[in-house]
C-alpha positions, 0 to 999 in steps of 0.5 A: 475424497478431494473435491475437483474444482470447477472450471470457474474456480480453476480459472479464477485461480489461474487468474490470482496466480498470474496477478500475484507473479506480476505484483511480484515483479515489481522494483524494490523503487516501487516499494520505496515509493510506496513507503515513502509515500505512507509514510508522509501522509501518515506523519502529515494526516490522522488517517488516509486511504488508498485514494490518497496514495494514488493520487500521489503515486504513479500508476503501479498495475493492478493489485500492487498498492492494496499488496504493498499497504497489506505488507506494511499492516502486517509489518506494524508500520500501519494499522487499519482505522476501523473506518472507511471511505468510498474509492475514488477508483473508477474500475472499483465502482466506488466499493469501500476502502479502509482508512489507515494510520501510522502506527508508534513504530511507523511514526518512530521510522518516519521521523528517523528517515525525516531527521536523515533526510534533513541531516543530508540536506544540511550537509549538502548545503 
């Protein structure tokens, strides 16, 4: 016999899928700058955290960013630490957040998009 769920427990789940539809609406530019933004700090830092990525993003919504670091993890451009740090966050309450790092194929991809990059500007000048 299925279990009905409560009202809470509709609610909540009402909830999720409005915040999974939203960070679904996001530009494929939103993603590029994420990604250009991991990708930097991980060829320029042993390790960083989301507070490092705000600070340099502008604000993408709620849920966009831990969305977009999960799809790089999964991809096998990123790999959790196994360490923490407090968030900086305000609405987060200070709860800990993972430290990540470039893994071989996310350095081999930033090192090829920095090696395009400094070919165009050579061309360009």
């Amino acid at each position: 016999m299925t279990r009905q769920l409560s009202v809470a427990e509709r609610l909540a789940s009402t909830e999720k899928d409005a915040l999974l539809a939203d960070i679904a609406k996001h530009s494929e530019w939103d993603r590029f700058l994420v990604e250009q933004a991991v990708l930097h700090f991980g060829e320029n830092l042993d390790e960083f955290s989301c507070n490092d990525l705000r600070d340099a993003l502008p604000d993408l919504g709620p849920g966009y960013l831990g969305a977009a670091i999960n799809s790089l993890r999964q991809g096998g451009i990123i790999a959790h630490t196994g360490r923490t740090v407090f968030s900086t966050q305000e609405r987060t309450r200070g709860h800990r957040i993972a430290l990540w790092k470039l893994t071989a194929d996310g350095r081999r991809i930033a090192a090829q998009r920095r090696e395009a990059r400094t070919a165009q500007q050579r061309r360009a000048a």
